[in-house]
C-alpha positions in Angstrom: -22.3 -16.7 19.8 -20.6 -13.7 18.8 -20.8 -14.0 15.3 -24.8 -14.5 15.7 -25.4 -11.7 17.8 -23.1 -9.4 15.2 -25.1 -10.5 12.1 -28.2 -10.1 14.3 -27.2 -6.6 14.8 -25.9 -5.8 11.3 -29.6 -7.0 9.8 -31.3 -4.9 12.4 -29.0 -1.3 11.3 -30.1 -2.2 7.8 -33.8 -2.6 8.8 -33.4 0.4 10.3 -32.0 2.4 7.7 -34.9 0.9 5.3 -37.2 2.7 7.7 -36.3 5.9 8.0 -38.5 6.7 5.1 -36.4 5.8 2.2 -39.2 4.2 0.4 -38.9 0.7 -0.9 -35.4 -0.1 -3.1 -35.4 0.9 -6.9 -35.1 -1.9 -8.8 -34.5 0.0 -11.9 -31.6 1.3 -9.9 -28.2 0.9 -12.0 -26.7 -0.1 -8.4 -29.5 -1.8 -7.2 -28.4 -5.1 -5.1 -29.4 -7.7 -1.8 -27.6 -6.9 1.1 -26.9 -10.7 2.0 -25.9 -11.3 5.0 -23.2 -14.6 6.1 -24.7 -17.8 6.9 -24.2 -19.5 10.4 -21.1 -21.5 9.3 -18.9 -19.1 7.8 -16.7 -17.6 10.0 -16.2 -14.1 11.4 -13.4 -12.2 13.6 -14.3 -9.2 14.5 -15.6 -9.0 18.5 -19.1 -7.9 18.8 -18.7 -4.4 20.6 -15.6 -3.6 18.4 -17.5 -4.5 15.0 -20.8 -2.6 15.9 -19.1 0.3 16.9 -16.9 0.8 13.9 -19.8 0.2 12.2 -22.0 3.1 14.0 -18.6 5.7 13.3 -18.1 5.2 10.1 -21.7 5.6 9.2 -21.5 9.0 10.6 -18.9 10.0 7.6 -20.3 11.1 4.4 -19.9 9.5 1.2 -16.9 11.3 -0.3 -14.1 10.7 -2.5 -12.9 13.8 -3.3 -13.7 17.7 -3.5 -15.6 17.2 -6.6 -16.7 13.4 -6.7 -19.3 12.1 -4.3 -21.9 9.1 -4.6 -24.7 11.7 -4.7 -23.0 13.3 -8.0 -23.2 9.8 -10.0 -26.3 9.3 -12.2 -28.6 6.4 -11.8 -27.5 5.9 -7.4 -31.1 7.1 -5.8 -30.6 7.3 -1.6 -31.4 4.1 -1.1 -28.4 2.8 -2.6 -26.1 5.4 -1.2 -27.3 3.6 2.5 -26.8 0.5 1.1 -23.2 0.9 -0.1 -22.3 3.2 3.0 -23.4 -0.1 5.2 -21.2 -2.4 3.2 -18.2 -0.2 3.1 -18.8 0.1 6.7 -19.0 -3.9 7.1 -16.1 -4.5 5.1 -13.5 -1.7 7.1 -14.8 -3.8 10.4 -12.7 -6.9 8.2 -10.4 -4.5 6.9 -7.5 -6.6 8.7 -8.1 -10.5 7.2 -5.1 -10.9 4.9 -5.3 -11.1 1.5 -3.8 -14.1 -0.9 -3.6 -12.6 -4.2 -5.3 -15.4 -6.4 -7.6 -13.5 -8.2 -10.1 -15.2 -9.0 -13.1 -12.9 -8.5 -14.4 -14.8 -5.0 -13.6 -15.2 -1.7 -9.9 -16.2 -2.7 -8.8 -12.9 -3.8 -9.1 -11.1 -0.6 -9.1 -13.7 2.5 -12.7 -13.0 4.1 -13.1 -9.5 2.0 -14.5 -12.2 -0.6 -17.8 -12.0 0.9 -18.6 -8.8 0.4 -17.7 -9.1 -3.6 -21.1 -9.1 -5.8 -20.8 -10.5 -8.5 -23.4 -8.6 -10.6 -22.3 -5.5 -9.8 -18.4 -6.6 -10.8 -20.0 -7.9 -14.3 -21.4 -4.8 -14.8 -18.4 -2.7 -13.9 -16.5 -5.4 -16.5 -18.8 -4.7 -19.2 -18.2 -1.3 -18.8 -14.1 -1.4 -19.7 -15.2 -3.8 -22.2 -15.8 -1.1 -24.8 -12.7 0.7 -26.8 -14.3 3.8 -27.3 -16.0 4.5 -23.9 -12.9 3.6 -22.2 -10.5 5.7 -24.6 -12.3 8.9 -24.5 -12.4 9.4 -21.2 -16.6 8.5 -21.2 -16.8 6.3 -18.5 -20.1 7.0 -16.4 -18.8 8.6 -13.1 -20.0 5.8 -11.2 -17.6 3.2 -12.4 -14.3 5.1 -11.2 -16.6 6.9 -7.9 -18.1 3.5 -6.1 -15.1 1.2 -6.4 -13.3 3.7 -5.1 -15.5 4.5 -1.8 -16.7 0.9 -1.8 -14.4 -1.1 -2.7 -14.7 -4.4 -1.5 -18.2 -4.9 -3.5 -16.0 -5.3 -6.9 -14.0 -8.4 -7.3 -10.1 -7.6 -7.1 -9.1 -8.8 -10.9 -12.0 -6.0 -11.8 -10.5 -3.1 -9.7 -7.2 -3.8 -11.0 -8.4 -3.7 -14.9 -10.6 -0.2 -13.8 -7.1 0.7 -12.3 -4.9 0.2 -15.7 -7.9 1.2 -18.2 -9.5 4.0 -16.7 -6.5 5.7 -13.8 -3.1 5.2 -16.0 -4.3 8.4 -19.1 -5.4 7.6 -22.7 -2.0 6.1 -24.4 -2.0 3.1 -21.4 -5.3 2.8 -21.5 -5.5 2.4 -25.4 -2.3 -0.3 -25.0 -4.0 -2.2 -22.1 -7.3 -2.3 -24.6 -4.7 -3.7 -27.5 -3.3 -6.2 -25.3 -6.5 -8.0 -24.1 -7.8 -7.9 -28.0 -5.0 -9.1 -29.5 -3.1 -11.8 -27.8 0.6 -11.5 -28.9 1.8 -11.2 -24.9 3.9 -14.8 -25.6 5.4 -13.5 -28.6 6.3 -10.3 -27.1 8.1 -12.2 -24.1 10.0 -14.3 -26.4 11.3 -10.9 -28.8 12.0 -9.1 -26.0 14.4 -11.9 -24.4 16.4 -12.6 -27.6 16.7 -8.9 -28.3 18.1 -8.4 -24.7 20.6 -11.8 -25.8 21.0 -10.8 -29.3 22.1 -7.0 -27.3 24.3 -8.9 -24.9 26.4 -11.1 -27.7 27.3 -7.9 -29.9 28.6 -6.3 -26.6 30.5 -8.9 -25.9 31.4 -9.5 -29.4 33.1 -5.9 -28.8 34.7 -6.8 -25.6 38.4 -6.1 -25.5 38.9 -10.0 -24.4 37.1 -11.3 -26.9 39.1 -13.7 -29.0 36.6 -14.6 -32.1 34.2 -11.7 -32.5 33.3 -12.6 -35.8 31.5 -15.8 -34.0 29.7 -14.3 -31.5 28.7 -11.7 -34.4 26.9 -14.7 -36.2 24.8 -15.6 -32.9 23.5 -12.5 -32.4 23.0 -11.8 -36.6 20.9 -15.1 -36.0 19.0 -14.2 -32.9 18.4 -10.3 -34.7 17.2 -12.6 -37.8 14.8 -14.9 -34.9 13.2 -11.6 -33.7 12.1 -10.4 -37.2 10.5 -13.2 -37.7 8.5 -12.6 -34.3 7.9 -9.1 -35.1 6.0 -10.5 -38.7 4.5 -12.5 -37.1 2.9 -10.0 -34.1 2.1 -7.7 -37.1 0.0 -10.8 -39.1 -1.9 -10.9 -35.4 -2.8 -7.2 -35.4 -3.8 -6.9 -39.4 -6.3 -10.1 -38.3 -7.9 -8.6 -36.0 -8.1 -5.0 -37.3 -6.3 -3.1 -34.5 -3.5 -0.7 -35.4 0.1 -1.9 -32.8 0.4 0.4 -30.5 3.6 1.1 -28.5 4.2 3.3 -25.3 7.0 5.6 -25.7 9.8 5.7 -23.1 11.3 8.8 -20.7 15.0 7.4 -20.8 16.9 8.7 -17.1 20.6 8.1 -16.2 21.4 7.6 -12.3 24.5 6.7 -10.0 23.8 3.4 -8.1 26.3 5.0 -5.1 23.8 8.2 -4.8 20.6 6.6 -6.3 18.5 8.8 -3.5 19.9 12.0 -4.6 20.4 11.3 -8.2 17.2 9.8 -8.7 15.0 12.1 -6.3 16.2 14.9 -8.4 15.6 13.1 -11.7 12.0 11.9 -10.5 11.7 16.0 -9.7 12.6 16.6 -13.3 10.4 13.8 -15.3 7.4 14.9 -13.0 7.6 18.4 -13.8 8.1 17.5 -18.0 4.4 17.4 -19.0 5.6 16.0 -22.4 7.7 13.5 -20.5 6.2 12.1 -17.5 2.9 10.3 -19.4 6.1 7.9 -20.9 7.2 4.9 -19.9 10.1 5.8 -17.4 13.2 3.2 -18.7 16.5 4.0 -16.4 20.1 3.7 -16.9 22.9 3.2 -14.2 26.2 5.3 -14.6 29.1 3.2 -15.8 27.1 0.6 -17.2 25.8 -0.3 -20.8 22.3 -0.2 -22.0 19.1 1.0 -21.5 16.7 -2.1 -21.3 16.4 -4.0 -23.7 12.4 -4.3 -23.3 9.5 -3.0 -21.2 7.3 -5.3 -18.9 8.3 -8.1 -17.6 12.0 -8.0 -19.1 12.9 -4.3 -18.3 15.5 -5.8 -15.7 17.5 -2.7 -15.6 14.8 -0.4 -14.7 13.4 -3.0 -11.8 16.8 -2.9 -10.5 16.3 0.9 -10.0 13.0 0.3 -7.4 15.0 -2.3 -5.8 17.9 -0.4 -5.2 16.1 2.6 -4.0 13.7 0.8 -2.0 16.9 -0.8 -0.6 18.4 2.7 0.4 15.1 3.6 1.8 15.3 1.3 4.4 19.2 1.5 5.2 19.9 3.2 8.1 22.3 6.6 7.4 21.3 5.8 3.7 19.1 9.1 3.4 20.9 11.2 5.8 18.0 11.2 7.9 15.4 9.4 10.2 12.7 8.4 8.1 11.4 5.3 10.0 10.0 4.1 13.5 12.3 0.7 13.5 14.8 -1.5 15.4 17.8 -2.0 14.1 20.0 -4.8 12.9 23.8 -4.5 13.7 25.0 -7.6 13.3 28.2 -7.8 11.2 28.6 -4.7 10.8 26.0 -3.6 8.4 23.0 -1.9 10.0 19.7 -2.5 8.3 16.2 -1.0 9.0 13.8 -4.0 10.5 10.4 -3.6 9.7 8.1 -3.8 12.8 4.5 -5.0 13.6 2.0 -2.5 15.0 0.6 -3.4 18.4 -2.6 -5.5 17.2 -2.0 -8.9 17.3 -2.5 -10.1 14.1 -0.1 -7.0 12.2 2.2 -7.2 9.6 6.1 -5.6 10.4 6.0 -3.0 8.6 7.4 0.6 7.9 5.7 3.3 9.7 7.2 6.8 9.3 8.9 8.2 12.3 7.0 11.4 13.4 8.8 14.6 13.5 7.5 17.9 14.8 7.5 21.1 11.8 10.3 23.0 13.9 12.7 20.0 13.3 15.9 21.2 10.9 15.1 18.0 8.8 11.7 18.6 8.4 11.6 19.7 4.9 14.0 17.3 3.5 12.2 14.6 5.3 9.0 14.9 3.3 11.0 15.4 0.3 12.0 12.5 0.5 8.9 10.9 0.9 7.5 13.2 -2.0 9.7 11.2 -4.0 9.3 8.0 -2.6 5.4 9.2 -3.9 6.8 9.7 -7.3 8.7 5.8 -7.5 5.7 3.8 -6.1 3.2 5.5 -8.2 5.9 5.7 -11.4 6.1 2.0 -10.7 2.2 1.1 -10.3 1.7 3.0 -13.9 4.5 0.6 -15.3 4.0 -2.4 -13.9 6.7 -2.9 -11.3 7.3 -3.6 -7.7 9.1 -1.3 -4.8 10.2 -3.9 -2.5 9.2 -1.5 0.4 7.1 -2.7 2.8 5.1 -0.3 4.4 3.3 -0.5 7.3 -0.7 -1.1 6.2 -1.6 1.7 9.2 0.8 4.2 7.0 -1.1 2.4 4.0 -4.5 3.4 5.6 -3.5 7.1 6.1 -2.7 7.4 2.9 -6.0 6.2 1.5 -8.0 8.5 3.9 -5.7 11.5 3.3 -5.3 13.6 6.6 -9.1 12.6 8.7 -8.0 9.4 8.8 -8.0 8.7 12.5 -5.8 5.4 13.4 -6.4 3.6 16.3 -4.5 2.5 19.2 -3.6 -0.8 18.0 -1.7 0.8 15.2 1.0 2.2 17.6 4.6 0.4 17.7 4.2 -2.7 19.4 5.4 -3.1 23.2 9.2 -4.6 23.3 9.7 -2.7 19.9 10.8 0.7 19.6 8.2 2.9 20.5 6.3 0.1 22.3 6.4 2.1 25.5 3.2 4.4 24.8 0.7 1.7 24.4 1.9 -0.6 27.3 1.4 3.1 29.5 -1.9 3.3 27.5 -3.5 -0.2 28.7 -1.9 0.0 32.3 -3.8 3.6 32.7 -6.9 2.0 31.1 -6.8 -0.6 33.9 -6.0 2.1 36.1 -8.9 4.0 34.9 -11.3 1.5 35.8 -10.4 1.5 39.2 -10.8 5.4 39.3 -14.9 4.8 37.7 -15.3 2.0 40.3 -18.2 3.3 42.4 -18.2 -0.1 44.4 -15.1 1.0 46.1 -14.3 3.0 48.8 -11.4 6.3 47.9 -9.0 4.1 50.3 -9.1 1.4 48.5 -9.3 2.8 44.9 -5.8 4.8 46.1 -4.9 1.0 47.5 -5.1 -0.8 44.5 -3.6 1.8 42.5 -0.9 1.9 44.0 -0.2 -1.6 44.4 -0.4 -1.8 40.8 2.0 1.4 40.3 4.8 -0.7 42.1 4.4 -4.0 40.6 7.4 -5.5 39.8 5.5 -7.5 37.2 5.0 -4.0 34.5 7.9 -4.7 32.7 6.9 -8.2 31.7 3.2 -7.9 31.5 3.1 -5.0 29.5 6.2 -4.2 27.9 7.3 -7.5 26.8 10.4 -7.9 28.5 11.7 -10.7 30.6 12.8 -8.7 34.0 11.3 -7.4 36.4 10.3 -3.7 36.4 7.6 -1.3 38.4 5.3 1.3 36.3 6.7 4.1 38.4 10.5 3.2 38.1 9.6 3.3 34.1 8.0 6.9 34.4 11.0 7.9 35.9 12.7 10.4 34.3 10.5 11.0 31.3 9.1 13.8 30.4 6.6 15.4 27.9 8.7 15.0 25.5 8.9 12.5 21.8 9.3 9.4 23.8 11.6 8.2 20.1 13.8 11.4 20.3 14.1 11.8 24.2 17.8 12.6 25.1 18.7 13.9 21.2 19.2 17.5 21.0 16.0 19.3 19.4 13.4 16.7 20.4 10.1 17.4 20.2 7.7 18.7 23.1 4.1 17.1 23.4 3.2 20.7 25.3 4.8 23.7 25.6 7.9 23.9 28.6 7.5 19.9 28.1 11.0 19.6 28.5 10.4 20.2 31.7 7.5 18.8 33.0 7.8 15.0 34.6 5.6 12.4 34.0 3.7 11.4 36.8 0.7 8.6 37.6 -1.4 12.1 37.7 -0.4 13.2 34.6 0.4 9.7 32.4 -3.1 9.4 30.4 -2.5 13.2 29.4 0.8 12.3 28.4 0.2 9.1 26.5 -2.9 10.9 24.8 -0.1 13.8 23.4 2.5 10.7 22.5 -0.4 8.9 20.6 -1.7 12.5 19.1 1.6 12.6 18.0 3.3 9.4 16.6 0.0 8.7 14.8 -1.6 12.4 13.6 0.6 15.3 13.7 4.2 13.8 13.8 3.2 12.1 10.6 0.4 14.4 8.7 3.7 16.5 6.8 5.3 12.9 4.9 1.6 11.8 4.3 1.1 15.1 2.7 4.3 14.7 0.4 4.1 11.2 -0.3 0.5 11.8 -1.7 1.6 15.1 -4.0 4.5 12.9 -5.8 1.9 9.9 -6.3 -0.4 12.6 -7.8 2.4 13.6 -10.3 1.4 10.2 -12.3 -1.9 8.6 -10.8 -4.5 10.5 -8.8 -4.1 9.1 -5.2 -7.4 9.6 -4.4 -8.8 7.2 -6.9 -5.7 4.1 -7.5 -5.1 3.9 -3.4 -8.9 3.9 -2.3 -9.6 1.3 -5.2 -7.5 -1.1 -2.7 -7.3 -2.0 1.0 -4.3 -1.1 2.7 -3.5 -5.0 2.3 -3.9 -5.2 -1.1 -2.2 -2.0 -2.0 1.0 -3.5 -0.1 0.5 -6.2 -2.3 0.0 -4.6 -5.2 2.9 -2.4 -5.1 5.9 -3.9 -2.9 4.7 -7.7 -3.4 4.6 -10.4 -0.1 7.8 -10.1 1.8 6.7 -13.7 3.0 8.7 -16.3 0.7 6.1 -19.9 1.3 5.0 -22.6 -0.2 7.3 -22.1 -3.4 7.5 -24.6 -6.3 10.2 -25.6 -8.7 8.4 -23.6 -11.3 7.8 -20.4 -9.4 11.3 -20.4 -8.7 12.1 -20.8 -12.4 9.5 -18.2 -13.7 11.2 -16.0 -11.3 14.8 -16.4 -12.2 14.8 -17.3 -15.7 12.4 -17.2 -18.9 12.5 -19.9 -21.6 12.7 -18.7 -24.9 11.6 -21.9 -27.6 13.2 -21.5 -31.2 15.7 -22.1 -32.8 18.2 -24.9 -31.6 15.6 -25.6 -28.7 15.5 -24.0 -25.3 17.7 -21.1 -24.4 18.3 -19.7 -21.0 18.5 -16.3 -20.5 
C-alpha cells in the first residue's frame, strides 16, 4: 500500500512540474526521455513520508556540479529536461541505500534497485560518445556527457560511468591507452608477457643468490622465458600494425618507501609526486626498502605496488599506527594486537564502516590529522587512476560527504550506532523525540505530561531499549555526569566543548535535545568538515573530485575503490584467479 501511494505521489510531483508552464517536452531535445514510473510488482523500500519528503528537499537544491559547470551551461538541455533529471536524481537519492552487486551488466544487476532508474537510450548515447578517438583525446567532449552523469547519475548504466570515468577524468595519455586497449585486443597477451617477465626477473635473481648451487641452470630458464616474451611482444606488435594504431605505453613515477614507516615515508613521497607536474600524470610503480625490484608489470601484475595500498590502508586502520585518532571505532584487543573495527551507522540496514572521528580546530592534532587524510586523498585517487584497490573501508555516510563537498547535510541515521562507540547520542536523540511528543500532546493535562515524563526519565528499561545493552539502566542515571562536552573525548585532557564554558555545564532532561542537537552538529558537520576538506584537495591532485566521486553512489564508490569487505559465495575459480595466473606456453602450464 505504501509503494502505491509513493508512486501515486511521485506521478502527481511530475504532473505538477509539467504544469508550471514549462510547455510540452522537446523531443528534439538531446536529453529528451519518459519518466517511467515502477509497475505494481516491483518492489520498493523507502516509507512513504520519508521518500516524499526527501524528495520535496532535494528538489529545492539547484542543479550544480561545480563553480563553473551547471545543467543550465550544457548545450542542447531546454528546462524541461533540467526538471526531469532533477526529479530522477531526487528519486534515486530516496534509494540511495539498496546495495549494489557489481555485475555490470548495464540493468538492474549493476546497482541492486538503482537499476531502475538506468535508461538505456540515454547510456547508448553517452557510449557513442567515448566511442570516437578523436573527440575523446582532444578534450571535445560536449559538456553534457561529463556534467549529467555526474549530477544524475543513476540514469547511466554503471559499465558506462566507469568507461566516461577512465576515458574522459584520467588526462589525455590514459585516455589515449584506454582507447588502444578497447581497439586492439592484446589484454591476454599482455597478461601472459607480463607474468613470465616477473618469472624470467625472479630466476636471474635467484640465479645470483649467494646459495645458489647451479646458476648456469637457472640462467637457461629464464634465457628461455626472456626468449618466450619476445615472441609475445612480436606478436602484440603484428596486432597493432593490423589494425593501424600506433602501441602506446604509460610511463611510470618510480617511489622508494620503508614498509616500518609506510605513513610517513609515503605521505611525504605522495606530497612530492603530487607537487611534480611532470611526474604525477605517470603511472606511480613503488619500491619497498631492502627489497629487490620495481614491478615487473603494470595492471593486474604490479604486485609490489598493490602491496603498497594494502599496507597503508592496513596502517590506516591500526590503532597508534598514525600517532593519532583518526577514526570513530571499537577496538579489538584480543591477543595483544589492537585493530580498528569498522562500525555500522545507526540505520538498520548500514555497512560498518570508517567514519572519521571529529575533532574541534583548537585540537593540537588538528593539522596533522587532515594531513593525513590529504594523503589518504592522494592514495585512493592515485589508486582509482591506476587501477588498484585501498582495502579501506569507509563508512558510505563519510562516502556521501565527500561527494557533496561541505552542504552535504547527513542525517541522523548516519550517527554511530547505539552499543557502538558513540552510540550514546542517538539513543538520547529518540528517547527526547518520544519525550517531545509528550510535551506537543494537547490531549493531556501539564500533570500528567510532567507524569509520564518522568516515569520515562527513570525507567530502568533505557539501557536496553535504547542503547543496546543487556542491563538495566535509567535515562537520568546515564545523563549523569556528562556534560557539554565531545561525548568521544569526555574525560581526555583538551576535549572539545559543544558551547562555550561547556565543561561546565551538566546535562539535564531540560537541556538534553540542546545538547544532543550540538553532539550531532558536531560528530556529523563541524568535527568532520576539516578531514573532508583535505581528503578532497589530495584526490584533486590526480582526478577532479567533483566529477570521478559524484559519477558514483557512495556504495559504488566503496566498491569501486576498496572492493567488498564481504568474502561469499566464492568458487574454485575465483579463488584461483585471485591467487594465481596461468601462463600457457612452453612446456604447458606454469604457476606463477
Amino acid at each position: 500500500m505504501q509503494n502505491l501511494k509513493l508512486r501515486e505521489k511521485m506521478k502527481n510531483m511530475v504532473y505538477e512540474q509539467n504544469q508550471q508552464g514549462l510547455g510540452t517536452t522537446d523531443r528534439k531535445c538531446d536529453l529528451y526521455f519518459n519518466v517511467v514510473m515502477l509497475s505494481d510488482d516491483e518492489p520498493t523500500t523507502p516509507s512513504d513520508g520519508k521518500a516524499v519528503e526527501e524528495i520535496n528537499k532535494n528538489l529545492l537544491k539547484p542543479i550544480i556540479l561545480d563553480s563553473n559547470r551547471s545543467l543550465e551551461s550544457c548545450e542542447g538541455i531546454n528546462l524541461v529536461c533540467q526538471q526531469v533529471l532533477s526529479l530522477l536524481s531526487s528519486f534515486s537519492g530516496v534509494f540511495e541505500g539498496d546495495k549494489v552487486d557489481g555485475s555490470g551488466d548495464g540493468s538492474g544487476g549493476e546497482g541492486g534497485d538503482m537499476g531502475m532508474f538506468v535508461s538505456l537510450d540515454l547510456t547508448d548515447k553517452l557510449l557513442r560518445q567515448l566511442e570516437d578517438p578523436l573527440v575523446v583525446v582532444s578534450g571535445a567532449l560536449p559538456d553534457w556527457v561529463k556534467v549529467v552523469p555526474a549530477i544524475c547519475s543513476s540514469v547511466f548504466s554503471l559499465r558506462a560511468r566507469r568507461i566516461l570515468l577512465e576515458r574522459g577524468g584520467f588526462g589525455v595519455s590514459r585516455a589515449v591507452f584506454r582507447q588502444q586497449e578497447t581497439k586492439v585486443n592484446v589484454s591476454d597477451l599482455r597478461r601472459r608477457i607480463n607474468a613470465i617477465n616477473a618469472r624470467a626477473n625472479a630466476l636471474m635473481e635467484e640465479a645470483f643468490s649467494p646459495d645458489m648451487s647451479d646458476p648456469a641452470a637457472i640462467q637457461i630458464q629464464a634465457n628461455e622465458l626472456y626468449n618466450l616474451e619476445e615472441q609475445l611482444r612480436a606478436q602484440v606488435a603484428t596486432a597493432f600494425k593490423r589494425q593501424r594504431w600506433a602501441e602506446h605505453w604509460l610511463q611510470s613515477a618510480k617511489g622508494v618507501v620503508s614498509r616500518e614507516n609506510i605513513l610517513s615515508d609515503g605521505k611525504q613521497f605522495m606530497e612530492s609526486y603530487a607537487n611534480n607536474a611532470r611526474a604525477n600524470r605517470r603511472r606511480l610503480e613503488i619500491q619497498f626498502k631492502g627489497e629487490s625490484g620495481f614491478d615487473a608489470a603494470a595492471g593486474e601484475q604490479a604486485g609490489v605496488t598493490r602491496g603498497f595500498y594494502s599496507d597503508v590502508a592496513r596502517a590506516f586502520s591500526e590503532i597508534g599506527a598514525a600517532g593519532v585518532d583518526l577514526w570513530i571505532a571499537d577496538v579489538d584487543s584480543e591477543g595483544g594486537q589492537k585493530e580498528i573495527i569498522p562500525t555500522p551507522r545507526a540505520e538498520g540496514d548500514s555497512e560498518p564502516g570508517l567514519f572519521p572521528r571529529p575533532i574541534g580546530r583548537g585540537n593540537k592534532d588538528y593539522k596533522e590529522v587532515c594531513d593525513l587524510f590529504k594523503f589518504m586523498g592522494r592514495v585512493f585517487a592515485a589508486a582509482m587512476r591506476d587501477g588498484f584497490l585501498v582495502p579501506l573501508h569507509l563508512s558510505c555516510a563519510f562516502w556521501r560527504v565527500l561527494r557533496g563537498g561541505e552542504g552535504e547535510e547527513l542525517r541522523d541515521g548516519d550517527l554511530p550506532r547505539p552499543s557502538f562507540l558513540g552510540g550514546g547520542v542517538y539513543a538520547l536523540t529518540k528517547f527526547m523525540s518520544k519525550i517531545e511528543k509528550i510535551d506537543v500532546n494537547r490531549d493531556i493535562t501539564r500533570r500528567e505530561k510532567m507524569k509520564r515524563r518522568e516515569e520515562l526519565e527513570n525507567d530502568p528499561g533505557f539501557g536496553r531499549e535504547y542503547l543496546g545493552q543487556n542491563y538495566d539502566l535509567s535515562f537520568l542515571d546515564y545523563i549523569e555526569n556528562k556534560t557539554f562536552i565531545d561525548p568521544l573525548s569526555a574525560g581526555e585532557e583538551g576535549c572539545h566543548e559543544l558551547k562555550p564554558g561547556g565543561r561546565e555545564i551538566a546535562v539535564t532532561s531540560e537541556n538534553c535535545a540542546e545538547y544532543c542537537s550540538l553532539c550531532k552538529k558536531f560528530i556529523l558537520s563541524d568535527g568532520i568538515v576539516g578531514q573532508a576538506r583535505a581528503f578532497r584537495s589530495g584526490f584533486n591532485d590526480f582526478i577532479p573530485a567533483h566529477f570521478a566521486l559524484n559519477l558514483f553512489s557512495p556504495r559504488e564508490i566503496r566498491l569501486e575503490l576498496s572492493g567488498n569487505s564481504e568474502v561469499s559465495n566464492w568458487t574454485e575459480e575465483d579463488i584461483r584467479n585471485l591467487f594465481s595466473l596461468v601462463v600457457e606456453g612452453g612446456g604447458g602450464v606454469l604457476w606463477l
